[in-house]
Phi, psi and omega in degrees: 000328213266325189269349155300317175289318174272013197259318171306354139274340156324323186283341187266358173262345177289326205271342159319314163318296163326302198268350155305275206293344169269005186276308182322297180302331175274352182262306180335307188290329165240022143107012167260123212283117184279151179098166176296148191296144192285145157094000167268021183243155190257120197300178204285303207299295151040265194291323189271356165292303199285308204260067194272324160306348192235329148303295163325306185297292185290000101007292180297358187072357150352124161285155178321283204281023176243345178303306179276006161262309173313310204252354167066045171246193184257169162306328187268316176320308167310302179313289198316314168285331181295331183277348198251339178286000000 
């Protein structure tokens, strides 16, 4: 019973599937930009200028989560600048 319910989700997430990309591929075909808007993301020099305080701690040798308690950011902001030094 148990291998029956699953395989019926499976068939109902392939066809969920299905039915995303071609709706993706039919707005492609009439010219609508799939994905985030062009010009919002922030070049690197940017990013590491706004959170220039949370560079120095990790420079400094600081760990992630005592760099974002010190500087009052989230832990993935800290990581994002730590992958961009």
């Amino acid at each position: 019973m148990f291998t029956l319910l699953a395989e019926f989700a499976r068939l109902e997430r392939e066809t969920l599937r299905e039915c995303i990309l071609s709706g993706m591929d039919e707005a492609r075909r009439q010219g609508v930009t799939i994905g985030r808007p062009l010009g919002v993301t922030e070049e690197k020099a940017v990013f590491l200028k706004k959170y220039a305080a949370v560079a120095r701690q990790l420079r400094a040798g600081l760990s992630v989560r005592n760099t974002a308690k010190l500087c009052d950011v989230a832990i993935n902001t800290v990581r994002k600048v730590k992958a961009l030094l």
